[in-house]
C-alpha positions as a Markdown table, in Angstrom:
| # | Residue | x | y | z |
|---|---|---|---|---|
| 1 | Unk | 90.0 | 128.8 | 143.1 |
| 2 | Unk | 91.9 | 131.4 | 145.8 |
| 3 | Unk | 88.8 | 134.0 | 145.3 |
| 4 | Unk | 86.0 | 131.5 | 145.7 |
| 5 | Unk | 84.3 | 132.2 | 149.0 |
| 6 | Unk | 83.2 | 129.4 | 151.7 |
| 7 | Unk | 80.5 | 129.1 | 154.3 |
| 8 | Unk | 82.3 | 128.4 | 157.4 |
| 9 | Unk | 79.4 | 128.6 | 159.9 |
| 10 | Unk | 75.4 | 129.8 | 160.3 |
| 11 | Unk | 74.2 | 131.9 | 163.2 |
| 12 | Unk | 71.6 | 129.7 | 164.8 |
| 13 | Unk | 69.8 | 132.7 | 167.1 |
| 14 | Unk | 71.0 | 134.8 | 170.1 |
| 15 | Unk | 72.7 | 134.5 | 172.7 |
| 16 | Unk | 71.9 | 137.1 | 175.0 |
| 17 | Unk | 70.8 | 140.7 | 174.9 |
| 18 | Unk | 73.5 | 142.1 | 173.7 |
| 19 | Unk | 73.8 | 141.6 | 170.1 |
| 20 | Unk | 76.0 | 138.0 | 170.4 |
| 21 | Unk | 74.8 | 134.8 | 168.5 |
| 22 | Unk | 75.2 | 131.2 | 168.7 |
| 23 | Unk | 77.3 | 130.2 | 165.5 |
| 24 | Unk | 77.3 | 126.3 | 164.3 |
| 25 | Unk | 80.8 | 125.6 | 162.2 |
| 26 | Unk | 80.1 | 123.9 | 159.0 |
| 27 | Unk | 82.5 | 121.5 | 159.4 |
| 28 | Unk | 82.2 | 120.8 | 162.5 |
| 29 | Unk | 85.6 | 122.3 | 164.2 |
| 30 | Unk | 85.6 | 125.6 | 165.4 |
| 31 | Unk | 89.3 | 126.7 | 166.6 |
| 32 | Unk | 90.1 | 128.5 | 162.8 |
| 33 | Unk | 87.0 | 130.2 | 163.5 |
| 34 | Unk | 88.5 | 131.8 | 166.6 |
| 35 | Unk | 90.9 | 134.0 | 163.9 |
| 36 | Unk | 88.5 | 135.0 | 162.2 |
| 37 | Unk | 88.7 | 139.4 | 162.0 |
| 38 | Unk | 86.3 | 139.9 | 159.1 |
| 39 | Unk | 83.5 | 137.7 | 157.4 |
| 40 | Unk | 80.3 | 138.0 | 155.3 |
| 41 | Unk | 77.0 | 137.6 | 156.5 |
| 42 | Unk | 74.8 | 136.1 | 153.4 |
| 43 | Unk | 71.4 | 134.9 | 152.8 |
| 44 | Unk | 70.2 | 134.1 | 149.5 |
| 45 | Unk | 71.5 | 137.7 | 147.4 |
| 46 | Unk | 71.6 | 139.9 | 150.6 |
| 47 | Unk | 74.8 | 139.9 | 152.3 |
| 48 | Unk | 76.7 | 142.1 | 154.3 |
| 49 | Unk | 80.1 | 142.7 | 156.0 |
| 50 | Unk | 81.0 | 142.6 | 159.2 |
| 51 | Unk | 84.0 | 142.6 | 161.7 |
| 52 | Unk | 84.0 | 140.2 | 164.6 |
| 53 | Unk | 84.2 | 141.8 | 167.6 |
| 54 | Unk | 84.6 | 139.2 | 170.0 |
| 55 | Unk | 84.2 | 135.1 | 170.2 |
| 56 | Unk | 84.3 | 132.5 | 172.4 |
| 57 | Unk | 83.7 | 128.4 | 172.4 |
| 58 | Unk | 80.3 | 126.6 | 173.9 |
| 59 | Unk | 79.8 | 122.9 | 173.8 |
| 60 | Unk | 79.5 | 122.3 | 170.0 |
| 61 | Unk | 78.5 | 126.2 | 169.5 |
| 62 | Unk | 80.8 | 129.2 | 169.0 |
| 63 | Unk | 79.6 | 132.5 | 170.2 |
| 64 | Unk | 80.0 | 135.5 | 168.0 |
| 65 | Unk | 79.6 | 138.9 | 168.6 |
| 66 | Unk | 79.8 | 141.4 | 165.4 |
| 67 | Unk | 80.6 | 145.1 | 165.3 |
| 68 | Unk | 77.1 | 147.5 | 165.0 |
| 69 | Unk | 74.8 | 144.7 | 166.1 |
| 70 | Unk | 74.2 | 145.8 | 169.5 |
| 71 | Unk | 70.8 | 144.1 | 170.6 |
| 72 | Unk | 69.2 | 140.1 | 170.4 |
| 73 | Unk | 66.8 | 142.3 | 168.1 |
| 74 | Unk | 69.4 | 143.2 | 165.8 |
| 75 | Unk | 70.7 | 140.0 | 165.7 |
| 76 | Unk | 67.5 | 138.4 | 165.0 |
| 77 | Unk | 67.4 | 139.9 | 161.4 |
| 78 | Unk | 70.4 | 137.3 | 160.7 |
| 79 | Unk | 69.2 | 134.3 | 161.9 |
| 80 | Unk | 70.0 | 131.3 | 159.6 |
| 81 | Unk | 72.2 | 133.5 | 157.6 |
| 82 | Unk | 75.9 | 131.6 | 156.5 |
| 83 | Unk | 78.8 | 133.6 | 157.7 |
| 84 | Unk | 81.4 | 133.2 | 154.3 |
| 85 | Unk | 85.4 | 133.6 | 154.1 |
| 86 | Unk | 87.6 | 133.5 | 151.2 |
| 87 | Unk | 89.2 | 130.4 | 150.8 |
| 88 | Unk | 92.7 | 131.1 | 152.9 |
| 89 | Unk | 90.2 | 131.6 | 156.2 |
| 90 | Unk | 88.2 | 128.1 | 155.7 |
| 91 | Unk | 89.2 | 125.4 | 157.9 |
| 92 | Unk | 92.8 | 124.0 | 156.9 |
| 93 | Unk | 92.3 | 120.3 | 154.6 |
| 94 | Unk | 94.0 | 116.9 | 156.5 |
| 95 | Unk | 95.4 | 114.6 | 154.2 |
| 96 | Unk | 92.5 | 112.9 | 152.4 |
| 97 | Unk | 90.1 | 115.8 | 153.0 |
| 98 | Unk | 88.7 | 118.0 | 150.0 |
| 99 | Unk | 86.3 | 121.1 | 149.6 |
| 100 | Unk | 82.5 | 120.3 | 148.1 |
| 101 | Unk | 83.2 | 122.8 | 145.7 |
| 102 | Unk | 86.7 | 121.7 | 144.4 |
| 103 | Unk | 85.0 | 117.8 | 144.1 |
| 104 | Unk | 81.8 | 119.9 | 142.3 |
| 105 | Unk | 82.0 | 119.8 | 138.2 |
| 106 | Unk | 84.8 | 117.4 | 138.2 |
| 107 | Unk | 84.7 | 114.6 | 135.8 |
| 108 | Unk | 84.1 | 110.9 | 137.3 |
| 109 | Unk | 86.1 | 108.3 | 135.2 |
| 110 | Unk | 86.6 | 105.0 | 134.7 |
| 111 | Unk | 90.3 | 103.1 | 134.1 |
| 112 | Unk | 88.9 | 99.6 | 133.8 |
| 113 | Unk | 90.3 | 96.9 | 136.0 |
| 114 | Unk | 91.6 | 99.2 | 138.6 |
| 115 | Unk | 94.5 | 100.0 | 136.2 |
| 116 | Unk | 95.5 | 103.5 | 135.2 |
| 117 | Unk | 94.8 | 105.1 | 132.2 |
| 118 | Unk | 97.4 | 105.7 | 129.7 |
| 119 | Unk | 98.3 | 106.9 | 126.3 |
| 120 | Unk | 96.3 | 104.2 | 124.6 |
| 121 | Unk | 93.7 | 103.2 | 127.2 |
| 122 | Unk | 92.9 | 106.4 | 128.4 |
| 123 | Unk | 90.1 | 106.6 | 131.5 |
| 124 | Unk | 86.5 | 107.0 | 129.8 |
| 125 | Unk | 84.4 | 110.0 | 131.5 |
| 126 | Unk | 81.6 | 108.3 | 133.1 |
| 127 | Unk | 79.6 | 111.2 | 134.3 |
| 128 | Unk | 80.1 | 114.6 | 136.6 |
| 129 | Unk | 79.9 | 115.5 | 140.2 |
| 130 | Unk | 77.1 | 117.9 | 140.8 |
| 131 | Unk | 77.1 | 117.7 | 144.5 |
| 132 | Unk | 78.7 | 115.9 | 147.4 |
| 133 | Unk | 75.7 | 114.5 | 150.1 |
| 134 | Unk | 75.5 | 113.6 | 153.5 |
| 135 | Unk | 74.4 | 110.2 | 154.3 |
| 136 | Unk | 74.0 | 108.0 | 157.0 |
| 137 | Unk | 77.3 | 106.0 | 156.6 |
| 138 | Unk | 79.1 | 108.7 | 155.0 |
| 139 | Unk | 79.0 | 110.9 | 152.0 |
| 140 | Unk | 77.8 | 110.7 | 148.7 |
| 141 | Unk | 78.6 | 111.8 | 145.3 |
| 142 | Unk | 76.0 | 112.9 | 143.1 |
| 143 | Unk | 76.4 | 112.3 | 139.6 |
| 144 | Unk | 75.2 | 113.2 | 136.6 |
| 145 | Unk | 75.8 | 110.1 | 133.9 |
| 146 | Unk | 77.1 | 110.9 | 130.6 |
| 147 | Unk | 74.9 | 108.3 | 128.9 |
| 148 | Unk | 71.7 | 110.5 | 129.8 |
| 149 | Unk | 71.0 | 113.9 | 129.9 |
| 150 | Unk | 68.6 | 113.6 | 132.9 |
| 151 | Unk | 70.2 | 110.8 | 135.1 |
| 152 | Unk | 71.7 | 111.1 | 138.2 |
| 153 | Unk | 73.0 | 108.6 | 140.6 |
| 154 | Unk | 74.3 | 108.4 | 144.0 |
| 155 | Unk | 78.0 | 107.1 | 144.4 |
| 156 | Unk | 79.4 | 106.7 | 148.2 |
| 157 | Unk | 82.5 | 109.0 | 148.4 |
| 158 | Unk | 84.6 | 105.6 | 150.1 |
| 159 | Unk | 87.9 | 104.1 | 149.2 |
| 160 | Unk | 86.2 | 100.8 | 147.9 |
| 161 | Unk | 84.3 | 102.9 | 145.1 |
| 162 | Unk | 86.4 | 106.0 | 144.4 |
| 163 | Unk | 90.2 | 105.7 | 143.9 |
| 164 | Unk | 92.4 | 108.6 | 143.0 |
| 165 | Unk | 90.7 | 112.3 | 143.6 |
| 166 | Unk | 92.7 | 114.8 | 141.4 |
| 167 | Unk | 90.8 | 118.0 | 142.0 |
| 168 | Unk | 93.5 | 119.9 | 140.0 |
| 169 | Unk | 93.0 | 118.2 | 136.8 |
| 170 | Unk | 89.2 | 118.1 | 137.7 |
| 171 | Unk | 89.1 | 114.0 | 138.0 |
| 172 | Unk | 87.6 | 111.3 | 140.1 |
| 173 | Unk | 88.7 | 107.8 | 139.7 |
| 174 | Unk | 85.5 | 105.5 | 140.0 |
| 175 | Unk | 87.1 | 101.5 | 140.7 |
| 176 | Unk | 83.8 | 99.9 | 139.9 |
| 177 | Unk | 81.1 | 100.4 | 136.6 |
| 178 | Unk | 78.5 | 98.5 | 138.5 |
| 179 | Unk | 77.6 | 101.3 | 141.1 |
| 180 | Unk | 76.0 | 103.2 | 138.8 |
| 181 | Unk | 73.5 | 100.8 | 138.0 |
């Protein structure tokens, strides 16, 4: 997990004429981003690496200005483009707070009756997580059911509907069957 890499923020134009841009943090807090020395500009399969030469907080914006991109011209080329870290450099997880790729590929189970699993009841694998969503009340868990090979279903990611996340053992309690109806 330590060398996976995470989008941290996407340059959303210039700022300027003098090579700065206008970064939006992907989560939504900008302070770790203030640290950052050197990141990784990627779009699709390009990337390339940069050193942050200077930056500085806006309201809900961070400027950024990068090392060799001297002009709004230059900067221009790497508009939309994610700036990724490795995963020490991402912002710090709260209590209760998990990465979209650690939740990704883990198993969703089911205990039944809200009681844990044990030796001989163990929890029955339900389906995977193939991506977390945002919705309008929260997020969502996408899931991919075992009983079919092509259906997915949406699962809200709240404490009413998902019980104990384990991402170290790759598990996600699910309390009730009938959601993914």
């Amino acid at each position: 997990m330590e060398k996976a890499l995470f989008v941290v923020g996407i340059i959303r134009g210039t700022h300027g004429f003098s090579g700065e841009c206008k970064v939006e943090s992907s989560s939504g807090e900008y302070e770790h981003l203030l640290k950052l020395k050197d990141v990784t500009l990627q779009h699709g399969s390009e990337s390339r690496e940069v050193s942050v030469e200077s930056c500085s907080l806006g309201n809900n914006i961070m400027y950024v200005k990068f090392k060799g991109i001297d002009s709004d011209k230059d900067i221009l080329k790497y508009n939309r483009w994610e700036i990724v870290v490795p995963r020490k450099y991402a912002k710090p997880l709260e209590k209760g707070e998990w990465y979209i790729s650690d939740l990704q590929n883990c198993s969703l189970v089911y205990e039944g009756k809200g009681e844990p699993a044990t030796l001989d009841a163990p929890a029955k694998v339900v389906g995977t997580i193939t991506d977390v969503l945002e919705g309008g009340a929260g997020y969502l868990l996408e899931v991919s059911l075992s009983d079919s090979c092509d259906r997915k279903v949406l699962v809200p990611f709240r404490d009413e509907f998902i019980g104990k996340v384990d991402v170290k053992n790759g598990t996600v309690q699910l309390m009730h069957l009938w959601i993914l109806e």
